[in-house]
C-alpha positions as CSV (number, residue, x, y, z in Angstrom):
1,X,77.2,94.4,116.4
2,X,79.2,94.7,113.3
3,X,78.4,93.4,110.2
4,X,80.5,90.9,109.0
5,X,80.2,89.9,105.6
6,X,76.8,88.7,105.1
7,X,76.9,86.0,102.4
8,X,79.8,84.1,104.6
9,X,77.8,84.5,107.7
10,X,74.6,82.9,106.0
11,X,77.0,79.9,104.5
12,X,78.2,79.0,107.9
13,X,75.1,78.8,109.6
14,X,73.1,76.9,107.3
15,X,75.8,74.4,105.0
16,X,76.1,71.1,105.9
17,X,79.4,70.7,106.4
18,X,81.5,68.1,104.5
19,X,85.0,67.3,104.4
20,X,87.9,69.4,102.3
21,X,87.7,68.3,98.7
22,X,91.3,67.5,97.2
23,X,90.8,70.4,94.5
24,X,90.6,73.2,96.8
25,X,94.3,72.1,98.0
26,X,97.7,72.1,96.5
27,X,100.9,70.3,97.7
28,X,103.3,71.8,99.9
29,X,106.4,71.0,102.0
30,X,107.5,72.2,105.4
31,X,108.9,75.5,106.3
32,X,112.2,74.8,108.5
33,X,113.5,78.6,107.9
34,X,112.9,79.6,111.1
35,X,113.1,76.8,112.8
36,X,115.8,77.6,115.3
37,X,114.5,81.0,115.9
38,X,112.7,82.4,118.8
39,X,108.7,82.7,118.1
40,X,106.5,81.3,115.5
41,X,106.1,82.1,111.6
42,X,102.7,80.8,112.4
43,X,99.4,82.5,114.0
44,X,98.4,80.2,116.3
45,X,101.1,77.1,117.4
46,X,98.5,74.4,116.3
47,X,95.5,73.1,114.0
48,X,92.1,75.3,115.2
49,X,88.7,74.1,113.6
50,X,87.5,75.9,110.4
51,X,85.2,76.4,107.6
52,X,86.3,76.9,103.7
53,X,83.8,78.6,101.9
54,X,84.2,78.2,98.2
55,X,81.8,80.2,96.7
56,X,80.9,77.8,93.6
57,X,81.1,74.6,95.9
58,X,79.5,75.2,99.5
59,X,81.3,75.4,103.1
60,X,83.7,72.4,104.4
61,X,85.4,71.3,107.5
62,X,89.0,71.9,108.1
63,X,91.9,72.0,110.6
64,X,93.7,74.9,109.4
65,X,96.7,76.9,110.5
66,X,98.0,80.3,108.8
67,X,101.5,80.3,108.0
68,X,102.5,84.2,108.1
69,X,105.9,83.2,106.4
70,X,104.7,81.5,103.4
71,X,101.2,83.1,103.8
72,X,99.3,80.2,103.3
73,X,96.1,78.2,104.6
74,X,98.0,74.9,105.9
75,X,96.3,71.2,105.7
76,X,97.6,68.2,107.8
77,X,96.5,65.1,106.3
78,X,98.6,62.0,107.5
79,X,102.3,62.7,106.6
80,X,101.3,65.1,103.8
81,X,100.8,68.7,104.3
82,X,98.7,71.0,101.8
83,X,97.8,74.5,101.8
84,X,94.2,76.4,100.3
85,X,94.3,77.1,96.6
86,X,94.7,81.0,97.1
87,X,91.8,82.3,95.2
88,X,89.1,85.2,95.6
89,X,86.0,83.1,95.7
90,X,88.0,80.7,98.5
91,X,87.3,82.3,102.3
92,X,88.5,80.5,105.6
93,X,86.9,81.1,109.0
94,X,89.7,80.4,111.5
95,X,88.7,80.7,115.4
96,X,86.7,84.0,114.4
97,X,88.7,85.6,112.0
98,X,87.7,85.2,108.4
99,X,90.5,85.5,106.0
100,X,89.9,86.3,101.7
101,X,92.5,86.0,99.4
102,X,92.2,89.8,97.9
103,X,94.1,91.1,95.0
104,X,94.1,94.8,96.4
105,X,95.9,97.7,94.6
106,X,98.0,100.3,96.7
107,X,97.3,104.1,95.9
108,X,99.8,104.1,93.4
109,X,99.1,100.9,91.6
110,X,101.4,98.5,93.2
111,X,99.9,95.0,93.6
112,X,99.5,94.0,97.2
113,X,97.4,90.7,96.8
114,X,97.4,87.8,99.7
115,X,95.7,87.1,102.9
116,X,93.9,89.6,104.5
117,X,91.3,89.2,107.8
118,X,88.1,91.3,107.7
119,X,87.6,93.9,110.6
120,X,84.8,96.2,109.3
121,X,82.7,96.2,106.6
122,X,80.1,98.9,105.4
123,X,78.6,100.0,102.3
124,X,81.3,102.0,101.5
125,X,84.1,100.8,102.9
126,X,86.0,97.7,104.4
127,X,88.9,97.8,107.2
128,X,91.0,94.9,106.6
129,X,94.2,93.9,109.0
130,X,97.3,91.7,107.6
131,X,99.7,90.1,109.2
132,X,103.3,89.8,108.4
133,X,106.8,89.0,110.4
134,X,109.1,91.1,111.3
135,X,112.4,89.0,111.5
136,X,115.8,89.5,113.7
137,X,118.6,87.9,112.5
138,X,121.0,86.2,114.5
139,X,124.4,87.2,115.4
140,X,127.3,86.1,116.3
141,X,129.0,87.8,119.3
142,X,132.4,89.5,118.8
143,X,133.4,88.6,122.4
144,X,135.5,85.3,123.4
145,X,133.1,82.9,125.3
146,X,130.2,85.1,125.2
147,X,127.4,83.4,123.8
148,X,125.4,84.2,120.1
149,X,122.2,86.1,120.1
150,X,119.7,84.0,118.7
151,X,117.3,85.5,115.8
152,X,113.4,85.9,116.4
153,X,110.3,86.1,114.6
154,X,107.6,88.1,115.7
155,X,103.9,88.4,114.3
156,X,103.1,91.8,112.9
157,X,99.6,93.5,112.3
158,X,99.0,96.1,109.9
159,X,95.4,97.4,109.1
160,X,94.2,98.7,106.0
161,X,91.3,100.6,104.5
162,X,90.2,99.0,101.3
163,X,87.3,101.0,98.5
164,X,86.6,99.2,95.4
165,X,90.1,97.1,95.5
166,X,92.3,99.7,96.7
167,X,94.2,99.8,100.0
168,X,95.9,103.0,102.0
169,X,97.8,101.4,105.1
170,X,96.5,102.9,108.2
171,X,98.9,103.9,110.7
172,X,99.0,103.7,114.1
173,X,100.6,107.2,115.8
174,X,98.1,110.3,116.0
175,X,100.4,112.4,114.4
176,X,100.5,110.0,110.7
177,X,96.9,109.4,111.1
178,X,96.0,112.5,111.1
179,X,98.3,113.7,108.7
180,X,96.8,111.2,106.6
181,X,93.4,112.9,106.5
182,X,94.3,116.3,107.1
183,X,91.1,117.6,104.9
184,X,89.5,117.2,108.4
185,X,92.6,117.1,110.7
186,X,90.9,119.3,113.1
187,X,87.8,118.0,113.6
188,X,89.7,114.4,113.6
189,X,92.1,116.0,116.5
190,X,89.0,117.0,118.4
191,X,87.7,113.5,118.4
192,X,90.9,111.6,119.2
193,X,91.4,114.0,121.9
194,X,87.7,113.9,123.3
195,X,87.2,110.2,122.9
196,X,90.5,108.9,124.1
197,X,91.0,107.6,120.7
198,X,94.0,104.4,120.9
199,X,94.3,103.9,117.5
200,X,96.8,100.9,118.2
201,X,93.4,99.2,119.6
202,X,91.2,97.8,117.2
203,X,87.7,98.8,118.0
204,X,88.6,102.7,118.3
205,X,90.5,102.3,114.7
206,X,87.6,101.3,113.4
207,X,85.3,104.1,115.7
208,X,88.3,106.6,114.2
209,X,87.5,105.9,110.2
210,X,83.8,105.6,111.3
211,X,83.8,109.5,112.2
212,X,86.3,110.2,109.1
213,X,83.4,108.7,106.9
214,X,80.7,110.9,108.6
215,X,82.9,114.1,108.0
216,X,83.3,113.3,104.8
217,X,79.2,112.4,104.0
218,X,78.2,116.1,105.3
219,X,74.6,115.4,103.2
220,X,75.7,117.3,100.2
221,X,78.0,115.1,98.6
222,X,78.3,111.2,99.9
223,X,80.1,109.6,97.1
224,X,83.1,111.1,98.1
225,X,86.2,108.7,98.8
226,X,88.0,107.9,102.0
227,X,91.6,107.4,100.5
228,X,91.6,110.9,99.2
229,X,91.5,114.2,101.2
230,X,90.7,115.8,97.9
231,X,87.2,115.7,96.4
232,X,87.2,113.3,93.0
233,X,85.3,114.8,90.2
């Protein structure tokens, strides 16, 4: 079994669960951008029981729902609707996925903080996925009587590979991948080939940057980093 983070594990099983305090939620207002589009800016259509671990605090009970749009934790309560105060030491378990509120660093220093959902996590390195929309505008058509093409929102997923705070986006054809880590393109192009590696399916992703980390700790030098193929001094 994998290891999912450990500390949130522990919280979950042993808390005793109380109710969302008011200070871990802020105020927000309904998203109608979409509203008339085809698909959902949201996850999952409706509320799913959850559990918000604040680190300071302890672990509460929640119907939450994650708006991709806006991404946000969302909070019914009566007529009002609040989101999670997006923080690092605030986690959300939401029907099995646990989502942190990260303030990663692409390779070149651009910020690329928000929601991401834990996939793998070892001592050296965590595979993270995020999800975004990808959005089709609607149009008009040209032709008399013919009728408009609505727009659409669909739900993207993108997986990263995270060391010490910074992300590399990991992509999904063979040819990118292994152009990506080309210091070991060949031993990498045995594997995929050998295994029947589908990188577009999660658990071989993460058998995929599983082997990559075992080329790369060859016994003589393990500190070695993932998001280069170029040995760091």
């Amino acid at each position: 079994m994998r290891k999912i983070l450990l500390f949130t594990c522990l919280a979950l099983s042993s808390a005793i669960f109380a109710q969302l305090p008011r200070d871990l939620l802020k105020t927000t207002t309904k998203d109608y951008t979409f509203e008339d589009y085809d698909g959902s800016i949201y996850m999952k259509g409706s509320y799913k029981e959850s559990s918000v671990i604040h680190e300071k605090s302890g672990t509460f009970d929640a119907k939450l729902k994650y708006n991709i749009h806006s991404d946000a934790l969302e909070y019914s309560s009566g007529s009002k609707l609040y989101e999670v105060v997006k923080s690092p030491t605030i986690h959300a378990r939401i029907d099995g996925d646990y989502f942190y509120y990260c303030e990663f660093q692409s390779q070149r220093g651009v910020d690329r903080r928000g929601y991401y959902v834990l996939v793998e996590l070892t001592d050296k390195y965590r595979i993270y996925k995020r999800f975004t929309l990808k959005i089709k505008e609607p149009r008009e058509s040209i032709a008399v009587g013919a009728p408009s093409e609505p727009g659409a929102v669909r739900m993207k997923t993108t997986y990263y590979l995270e060391e010490s705070g910074v992300i590399m986006e990991l992509p999904m054809s063979k040819k990118d991948m292994l152009a990506a880590f080309n210091d070991k393109e060949s031993e990498l192009k045995e594997y995929l080939k050998k295994e029947k590696i589908r990188l577009r399916k999660e658990e071989d992703l993460i058998r995929f940057v599983a082997r990559y980390n075992a080329l790369k700790s060859d016994g003589v030098n393990t500190s070695r980093s993932l998001l280069s193929n170029r040995d760091r001094n």
